[in-house]
C-alpha positions as CSV (number, residue, x, y, z in Angstrom):
1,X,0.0,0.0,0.0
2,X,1.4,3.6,-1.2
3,X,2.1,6.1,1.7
4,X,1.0,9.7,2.4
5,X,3.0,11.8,4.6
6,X,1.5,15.0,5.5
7,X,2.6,17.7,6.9
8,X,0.2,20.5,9.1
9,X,0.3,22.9,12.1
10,X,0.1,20.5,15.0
11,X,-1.9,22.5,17.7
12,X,-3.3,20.7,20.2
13,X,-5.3,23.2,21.6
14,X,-7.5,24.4,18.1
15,X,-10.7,22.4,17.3
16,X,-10.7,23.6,13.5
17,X,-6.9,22.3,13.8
18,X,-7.4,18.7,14.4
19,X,-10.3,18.3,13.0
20,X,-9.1,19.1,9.4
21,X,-5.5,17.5,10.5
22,X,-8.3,14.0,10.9
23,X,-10.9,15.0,7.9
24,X,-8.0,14.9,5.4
25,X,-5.9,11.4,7.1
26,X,-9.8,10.5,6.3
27,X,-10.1,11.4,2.9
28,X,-6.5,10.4,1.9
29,X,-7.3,7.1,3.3
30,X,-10.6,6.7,1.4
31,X,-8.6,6.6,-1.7
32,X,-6.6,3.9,-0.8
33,X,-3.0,5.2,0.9
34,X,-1.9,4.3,4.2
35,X,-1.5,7.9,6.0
36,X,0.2,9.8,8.8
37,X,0.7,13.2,9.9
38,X,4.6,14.1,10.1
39,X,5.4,16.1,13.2
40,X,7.0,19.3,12.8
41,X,8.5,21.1,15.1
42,X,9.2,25.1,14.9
43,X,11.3,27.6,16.2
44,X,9.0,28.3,18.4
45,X,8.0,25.1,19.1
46,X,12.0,24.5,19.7
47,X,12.2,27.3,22.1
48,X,9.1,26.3,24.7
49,X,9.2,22.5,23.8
50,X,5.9,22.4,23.9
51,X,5.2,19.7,21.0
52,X,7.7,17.3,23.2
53,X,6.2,18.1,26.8
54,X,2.5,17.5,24.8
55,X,3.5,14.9,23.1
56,X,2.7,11.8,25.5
57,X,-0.1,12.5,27.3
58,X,-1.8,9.7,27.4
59,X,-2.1,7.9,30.5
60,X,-1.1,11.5,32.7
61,X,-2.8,12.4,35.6
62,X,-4.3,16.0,35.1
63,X,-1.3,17.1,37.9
64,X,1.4,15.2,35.8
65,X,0.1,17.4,32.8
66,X,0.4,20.8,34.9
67,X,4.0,20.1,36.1
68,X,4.5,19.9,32.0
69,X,3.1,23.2,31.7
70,X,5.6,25.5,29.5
71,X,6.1,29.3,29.1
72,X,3.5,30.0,26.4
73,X,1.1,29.3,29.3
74,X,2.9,30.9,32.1
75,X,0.5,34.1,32.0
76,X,-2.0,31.8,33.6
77,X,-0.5,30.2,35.9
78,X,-1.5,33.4,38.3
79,X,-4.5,32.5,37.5
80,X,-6.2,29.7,39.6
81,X,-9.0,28.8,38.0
82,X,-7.4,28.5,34.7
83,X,-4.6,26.8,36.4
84,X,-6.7,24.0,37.4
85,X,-8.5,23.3,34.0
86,X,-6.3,24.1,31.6
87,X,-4.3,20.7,31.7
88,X,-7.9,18.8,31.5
89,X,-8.0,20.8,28.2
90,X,-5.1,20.1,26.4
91,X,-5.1,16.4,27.6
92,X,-8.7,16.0,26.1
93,X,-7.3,17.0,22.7
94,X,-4.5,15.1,23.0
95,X,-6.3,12.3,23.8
96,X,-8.6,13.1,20.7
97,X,-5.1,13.2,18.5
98,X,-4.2,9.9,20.3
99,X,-7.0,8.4,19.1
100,X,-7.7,9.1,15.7
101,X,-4.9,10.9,14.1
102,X,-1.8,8.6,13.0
103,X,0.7,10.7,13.5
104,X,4.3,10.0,13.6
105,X,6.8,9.0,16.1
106,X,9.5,11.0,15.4
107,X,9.3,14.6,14.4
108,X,11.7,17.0,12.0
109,X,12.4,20.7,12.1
110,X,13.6,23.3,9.9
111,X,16.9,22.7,11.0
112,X,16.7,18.7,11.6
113,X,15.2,16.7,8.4
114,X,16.3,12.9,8.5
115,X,18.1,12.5,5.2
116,X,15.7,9.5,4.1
117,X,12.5,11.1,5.1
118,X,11.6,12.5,0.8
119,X,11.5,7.9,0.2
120,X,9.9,7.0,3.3
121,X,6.5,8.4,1.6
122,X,4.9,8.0,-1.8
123,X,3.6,11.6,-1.5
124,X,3.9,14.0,0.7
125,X,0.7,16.5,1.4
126,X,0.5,19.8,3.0
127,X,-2.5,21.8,4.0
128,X,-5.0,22.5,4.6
129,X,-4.7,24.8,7.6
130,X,-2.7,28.4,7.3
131,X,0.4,26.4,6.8
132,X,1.4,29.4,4.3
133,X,0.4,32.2,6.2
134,X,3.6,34.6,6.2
135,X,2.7,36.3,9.0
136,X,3.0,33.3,11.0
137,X,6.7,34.1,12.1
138,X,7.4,30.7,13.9
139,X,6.9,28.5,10.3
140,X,7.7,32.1,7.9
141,X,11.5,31.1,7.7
142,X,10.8,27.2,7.1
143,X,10.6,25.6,3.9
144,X,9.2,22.3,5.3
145,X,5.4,23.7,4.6
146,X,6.7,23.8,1.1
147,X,7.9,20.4,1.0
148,X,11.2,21.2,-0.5
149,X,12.9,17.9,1.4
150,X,10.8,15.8,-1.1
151,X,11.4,15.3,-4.9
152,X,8.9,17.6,-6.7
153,X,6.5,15.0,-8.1
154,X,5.8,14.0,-4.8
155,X,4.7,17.3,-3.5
156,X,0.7,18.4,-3.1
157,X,-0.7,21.1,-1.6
158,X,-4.3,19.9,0.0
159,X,-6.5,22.7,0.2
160,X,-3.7,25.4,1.7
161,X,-4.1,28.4,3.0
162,X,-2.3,32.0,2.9
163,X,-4.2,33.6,5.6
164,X,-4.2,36.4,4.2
165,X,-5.1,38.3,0.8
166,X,-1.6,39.1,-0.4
167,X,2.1,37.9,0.4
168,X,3.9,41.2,1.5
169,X,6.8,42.2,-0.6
170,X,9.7,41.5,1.4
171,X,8.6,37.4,0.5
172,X,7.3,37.7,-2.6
173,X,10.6,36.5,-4.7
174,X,10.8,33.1,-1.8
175,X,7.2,32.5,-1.8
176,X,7.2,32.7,-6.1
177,X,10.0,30.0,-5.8
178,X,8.6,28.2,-3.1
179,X,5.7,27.3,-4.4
180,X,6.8,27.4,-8.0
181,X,8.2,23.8,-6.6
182,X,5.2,22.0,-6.2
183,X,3.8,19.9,-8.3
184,X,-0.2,19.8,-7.5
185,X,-1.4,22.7,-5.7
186,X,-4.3,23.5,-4.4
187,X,-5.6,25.9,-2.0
188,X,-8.6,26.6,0.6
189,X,-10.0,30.3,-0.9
190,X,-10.3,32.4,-4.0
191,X,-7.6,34.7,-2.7
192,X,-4.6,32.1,-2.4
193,X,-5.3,30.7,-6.1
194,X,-4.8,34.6,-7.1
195,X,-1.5,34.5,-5.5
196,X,-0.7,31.5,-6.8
197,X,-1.5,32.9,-10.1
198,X,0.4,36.5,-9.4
199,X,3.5,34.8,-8.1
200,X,3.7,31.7,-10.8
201,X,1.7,32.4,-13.1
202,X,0.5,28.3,-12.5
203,X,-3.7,27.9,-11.7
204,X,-4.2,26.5,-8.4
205,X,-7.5,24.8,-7.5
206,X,-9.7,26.1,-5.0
207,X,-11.1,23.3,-2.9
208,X,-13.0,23.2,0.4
209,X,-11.6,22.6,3.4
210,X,-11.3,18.9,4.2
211,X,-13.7,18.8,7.1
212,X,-16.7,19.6,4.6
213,X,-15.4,16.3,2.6
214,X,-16.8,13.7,5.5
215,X,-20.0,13.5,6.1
216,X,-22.5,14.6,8.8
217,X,-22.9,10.6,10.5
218,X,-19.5,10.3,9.9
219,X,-18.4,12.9,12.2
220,X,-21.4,12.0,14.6
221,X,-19.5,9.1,14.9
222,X,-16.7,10.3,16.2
223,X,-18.6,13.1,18.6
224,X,-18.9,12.8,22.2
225,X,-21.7,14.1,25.0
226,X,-19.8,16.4,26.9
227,X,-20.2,15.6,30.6
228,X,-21.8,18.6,31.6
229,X,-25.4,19.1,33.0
230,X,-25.5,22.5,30.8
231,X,-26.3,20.3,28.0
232,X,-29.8,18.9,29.4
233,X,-31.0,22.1,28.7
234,X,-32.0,23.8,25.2
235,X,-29.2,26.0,25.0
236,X,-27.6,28.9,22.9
237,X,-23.7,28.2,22.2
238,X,-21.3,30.5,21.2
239,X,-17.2,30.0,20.5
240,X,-15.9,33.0,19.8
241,X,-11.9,33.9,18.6
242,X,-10.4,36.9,20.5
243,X,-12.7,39.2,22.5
244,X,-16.3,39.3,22.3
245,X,-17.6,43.4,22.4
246,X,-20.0,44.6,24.8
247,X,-22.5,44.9,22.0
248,X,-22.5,41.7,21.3
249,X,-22.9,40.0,24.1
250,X,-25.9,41.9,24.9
251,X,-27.2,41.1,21.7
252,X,-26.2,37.2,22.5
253,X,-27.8,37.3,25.7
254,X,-30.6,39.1,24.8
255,X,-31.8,36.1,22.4
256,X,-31.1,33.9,25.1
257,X,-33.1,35.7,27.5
258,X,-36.3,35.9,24.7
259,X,-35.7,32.5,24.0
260,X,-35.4,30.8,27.2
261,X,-32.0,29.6,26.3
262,X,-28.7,28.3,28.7
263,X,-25.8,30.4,27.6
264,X,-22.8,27.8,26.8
265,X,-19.3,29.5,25.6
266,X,-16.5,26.9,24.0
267,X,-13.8,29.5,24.3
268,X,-14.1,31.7,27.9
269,X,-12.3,30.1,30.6
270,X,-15.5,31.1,33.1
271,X,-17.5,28.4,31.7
272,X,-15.1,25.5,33.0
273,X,-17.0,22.4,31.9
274,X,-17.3,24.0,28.4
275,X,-13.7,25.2,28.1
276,X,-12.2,21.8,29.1
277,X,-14.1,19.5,26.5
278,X,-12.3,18.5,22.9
279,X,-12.8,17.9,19.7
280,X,-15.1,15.2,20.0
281,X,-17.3,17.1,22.3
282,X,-16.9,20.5,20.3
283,X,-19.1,18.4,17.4
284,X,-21.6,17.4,19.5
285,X,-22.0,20.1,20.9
286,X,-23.0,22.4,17.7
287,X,-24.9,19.5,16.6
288,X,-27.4,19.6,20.0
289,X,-27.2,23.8,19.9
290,X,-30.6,25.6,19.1
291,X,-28.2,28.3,17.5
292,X,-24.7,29.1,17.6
293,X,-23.1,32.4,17.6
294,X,-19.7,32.5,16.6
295,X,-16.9,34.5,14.7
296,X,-14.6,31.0,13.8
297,X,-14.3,29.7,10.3
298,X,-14.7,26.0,11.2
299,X,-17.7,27.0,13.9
300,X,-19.6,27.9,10.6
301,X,-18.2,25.1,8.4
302,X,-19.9,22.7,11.3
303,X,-22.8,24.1,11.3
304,X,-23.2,23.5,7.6
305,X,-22.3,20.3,8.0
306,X,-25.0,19.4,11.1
307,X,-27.5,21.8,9.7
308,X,-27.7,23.9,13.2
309,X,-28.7,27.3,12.9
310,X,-26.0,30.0,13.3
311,X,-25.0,33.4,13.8
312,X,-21.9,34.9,12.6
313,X,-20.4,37.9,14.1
314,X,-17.7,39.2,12.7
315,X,-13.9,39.3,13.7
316,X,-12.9,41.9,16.6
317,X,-9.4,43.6,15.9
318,X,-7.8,43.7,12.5
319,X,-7.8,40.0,11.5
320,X,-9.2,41.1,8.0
321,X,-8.0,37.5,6.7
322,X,-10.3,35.8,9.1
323,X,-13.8,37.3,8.3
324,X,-12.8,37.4,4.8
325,X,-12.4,33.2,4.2
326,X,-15.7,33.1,6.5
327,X,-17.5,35.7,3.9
328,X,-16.2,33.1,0.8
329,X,-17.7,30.3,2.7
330,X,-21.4,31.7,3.5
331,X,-20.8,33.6,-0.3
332,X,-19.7,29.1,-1.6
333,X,-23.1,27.9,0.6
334,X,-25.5,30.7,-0.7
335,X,-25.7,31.9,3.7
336,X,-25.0,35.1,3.2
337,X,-27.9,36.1,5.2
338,X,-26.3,34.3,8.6
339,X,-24.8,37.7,8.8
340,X,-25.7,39.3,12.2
341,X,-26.4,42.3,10.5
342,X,-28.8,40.5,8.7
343,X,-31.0,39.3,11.4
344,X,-33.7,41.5,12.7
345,X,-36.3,39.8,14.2
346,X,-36.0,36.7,16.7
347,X,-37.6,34.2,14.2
348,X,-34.5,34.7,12.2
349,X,-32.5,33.3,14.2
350,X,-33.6,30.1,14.3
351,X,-34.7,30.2,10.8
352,X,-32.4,27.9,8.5
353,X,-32.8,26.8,5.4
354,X,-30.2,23.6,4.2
355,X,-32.0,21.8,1.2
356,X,-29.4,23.7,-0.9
357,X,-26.8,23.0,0.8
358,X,-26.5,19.3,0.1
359,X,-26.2,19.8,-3.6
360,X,-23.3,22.3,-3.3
361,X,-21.3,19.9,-1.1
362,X,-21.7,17.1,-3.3
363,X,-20.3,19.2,-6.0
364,X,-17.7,20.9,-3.9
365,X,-16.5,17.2,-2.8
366,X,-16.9,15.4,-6.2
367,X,-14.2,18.6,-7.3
368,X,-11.8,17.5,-4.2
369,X,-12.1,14.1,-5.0
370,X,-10.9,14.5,-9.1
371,X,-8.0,17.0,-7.9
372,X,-6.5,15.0,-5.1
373,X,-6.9,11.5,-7.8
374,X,-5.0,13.4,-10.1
375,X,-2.4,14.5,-8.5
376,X,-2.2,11.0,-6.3
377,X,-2.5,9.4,-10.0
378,X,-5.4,7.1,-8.6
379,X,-7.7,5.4,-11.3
């Protein structure tokens, strides 16, 4: 059986992370290869050793896991509360990775790349999260997301993303020759097929991310009931990157308040039980939700997927990137409307509409499935 090797951001501590880092082991499996997910190490990565305190998990007490605890989470440590639950977080997604990622057991950096590792695989894959977002200064220096240890045919890019709209000038000339060396690309939004095209001058296809490739009882099957007794209850969830405003968490809680709803939030360390619970239980939670409000890419993608109704509000800062990959997906789905500026009354909130849906992802995954054969050269 051929081999895939491929090569992500490995955060265990994103939901949209591992659950793309799984959806496309998944769909590269479904097409025959045997697959794992190389481990990568960056500079950054290097300096806290995080990856290698993280890495074995399994079997730790939640105390073991604190005394592992390394400088990127060192603000909280003053923190009590957070002390205490955020080891039962990062040990539920590693647990998560543990279980259904294949990852390897060994892991290369920008300055350490075993001399054998371009014949150990068939192919080598890279996407689909930001893994080419330049402003990401921990990977910006490293060629590895480029695949450059691998002969050319071998390398495919699987629904990558720039992050961001344009690559600024001082990397245009290495990102034109970086990615002027691989030999199937493909990427996750309209804007990094234009710089593929600015830069090369080669057409890169736009695909959607990997997690809209499996289907909805597919990752029900994989979902877990939180243990929490917030989830008896009808309730409104949100899971919001960065701050929420003032503004809108009155308008969040006012819908709760009309609607009779619990208030659940994924991402604020006040709500312990929610703010512990992985992957797993991130799914099933948007799939019980009677709405979800949230700002994250894959928040919306899942709510395609389960068909819950959901909110989006948009970015707060200057993370243009971020809202403007969410506006291409609700612009790909025909949602457009899921807007929060769009919802006036308290009906539409809850009112959701998916009998289109099913016929765009069916095409969207039928494209996925022609690219990836093509450059896999499977019949």
């Amino acid at each position: 059986m051929k081999k895939i090797g491929i090569l992500t951001i490995n955060d265990y501590d994103n939901y949209g992370n591992r659950l793309q880092n799984y959806a496309s082991q998944e769909v590269l499996k479904s097409l025959g290869f045997s697959v794992e997910t190389v481990i990568h190490k960056t500079k950054k990565d290097m300096k806290t050793s995080s990856l290698e305190k993280m890495k074995n998990l399994k079997g730790l007490s939640v105390s073991e896991i604190s005394k592992r605890f390394n400088n990127k989470w060192k603000k909280y440590l003053y923190n009590k509360k957070v002390k205490d639950i955020k080891p039962k977080r990062l040990r539920a997604f590693k647990e998560f990775t543990d279980t259904y990622i294949s990852e390897t057991d060994y892991y290369i950096t920008a300055e350490y790349i075993p001399d054998d590792l371009g014949n150990k695989y068939d192919y080598f894959v890279t996407g689909s999260d930001q893994v080419w977002n330049p402003t990401f200064t921990d990977r910006r220096y490293s060629t590895i997301d480029f695949l450059t240890f691998a002969p050319k045919e071998k390398r495919i890019s699987y629904a990558a993303s720039f992050g961001v709209s344009e690559i600024p000038n001082e990397f245009v000339e290495e990102y034109t020759g970086l990615i002027s060396g691989m030999n199937k690309i493909s990427v996750r939004e309209q804007a990094g097929a234009e710089i593929v095209k600015k830069l090369t001058k080669k057409n890169a296809t736009v695909l959607v991310d990997p997690t809209m490739m499996l289907t909805k009882d597919k990752w029900l099957s994989i979902s877990k009931k939180p243990k929490t007794k917030l989830t008896r209850n009808k309730y409104l969830l949100t899971y919001f990157l960065g701050k929420q405003s003032k503004v809108n968490k009155k308008i969040i809680n006012e819908i709760a308040r009309k609607n009779n709803l619990e208030i659940i939030n994924l991402a604020d360390v006040e709500d312990k039980e929610a703010f512990i619970t992985g992957p797993s239980e991130f799914i099933d939670f948007i799939n019980s939700a009677s709405v979800f409000c949230t700002n994250s890419f894959h928040g919306v993608v899942f709510s395609i997927l389960l068909e819950t109704p959901f909110i989006v509000f948009p970015r707060e800062g200057t993370v243009m990137s971020m809202n403007s990959r969410i506006d291409t997906l609700l612009s790909t789905f025909n949602l457009q409307t899921r807007t929060i500026s769009n919802i006036n009354t308290n009906e539409q909130v809850f009112e959701m509409d998916y009998t289109h849906t099913k016929s765009i992802l069916e095409k969207e995954r039928k494209k996925a499935i022609n690219f990836l054969k093509d450059a896999l050269q499977v019949d």
